[in-house]
C-alpha positions in Angstrom: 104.9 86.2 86.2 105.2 83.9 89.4 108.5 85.5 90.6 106.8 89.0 89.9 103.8 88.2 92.0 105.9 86.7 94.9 107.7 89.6 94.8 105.1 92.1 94.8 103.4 90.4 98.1 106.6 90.7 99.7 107.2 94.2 99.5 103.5 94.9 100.1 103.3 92.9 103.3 106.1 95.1 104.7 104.4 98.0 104.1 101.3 96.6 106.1 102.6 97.0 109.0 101.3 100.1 110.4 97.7 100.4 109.0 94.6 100.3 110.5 92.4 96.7 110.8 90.1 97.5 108.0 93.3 98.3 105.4 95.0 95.2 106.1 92.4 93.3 105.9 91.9 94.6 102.2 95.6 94.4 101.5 95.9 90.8 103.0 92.7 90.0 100.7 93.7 91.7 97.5 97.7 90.0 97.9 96.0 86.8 98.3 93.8 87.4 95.6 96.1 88.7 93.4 98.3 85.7 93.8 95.9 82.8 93.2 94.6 85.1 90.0 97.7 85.8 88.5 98.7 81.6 89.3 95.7 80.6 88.2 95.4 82.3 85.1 99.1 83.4 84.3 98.2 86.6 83.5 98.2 90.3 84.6 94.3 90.8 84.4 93.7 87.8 86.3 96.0 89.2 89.3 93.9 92.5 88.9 90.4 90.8 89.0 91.7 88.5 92.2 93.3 91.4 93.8 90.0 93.3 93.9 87.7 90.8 94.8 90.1 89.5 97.2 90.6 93.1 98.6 86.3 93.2 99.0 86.1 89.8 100.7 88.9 90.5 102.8 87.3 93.3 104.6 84.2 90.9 104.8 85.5 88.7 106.1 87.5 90.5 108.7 84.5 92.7 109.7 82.6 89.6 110.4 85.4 87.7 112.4 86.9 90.2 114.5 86.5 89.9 118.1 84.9 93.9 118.8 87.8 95.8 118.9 90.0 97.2 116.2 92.8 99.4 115.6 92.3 103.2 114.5 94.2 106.0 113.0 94.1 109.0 114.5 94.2 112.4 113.0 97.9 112.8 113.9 98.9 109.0 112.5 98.9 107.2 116.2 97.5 104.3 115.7 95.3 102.7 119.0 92.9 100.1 119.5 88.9 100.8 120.8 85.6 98.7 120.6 84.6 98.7 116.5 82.2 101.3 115.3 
């Protein structure tokens, strides 16, 4: 279960890379989540319950600590920072 987990949040931080602030602030969350749920619990529906409430609080939290600006998506996948909506 541990070397699954690890594994998982490695391949799913590379593919953070290019997403806007609110999406990696969910996927940061829900990886961390899911790691201390599935470690704390040793089991698969205690990495799904920590992955989603870790997913929620990380776009919380990040809403509430970011500095006013953020990164966007546009409609033809450039990604470019302005003041947050």
């Amino acid at each position: 279960m541990k070397k699954t987990t690890f594994a998982l949040m490695a391949m799913l931080a590379v593919s953070v890379s290019a997403c806007t602030t609110a999406e990696r602030d969910a996927t940061t969350g829900g990886l961390v989540g899911a790691a201390i749920g599935g470690l704390a619990t040793d089991s698969w529906g205690g990495a799904a319950v920590g992955g989603a409430v870790g997913a929620v609080s990380g776009v919380l939290i990040g809403k509430a600590t970011r500095n006013g600006w953020c990164r966007y998506r546009d409609r033809n996948g450039r990604i470019y920072e302005a003041r947050c909506r």
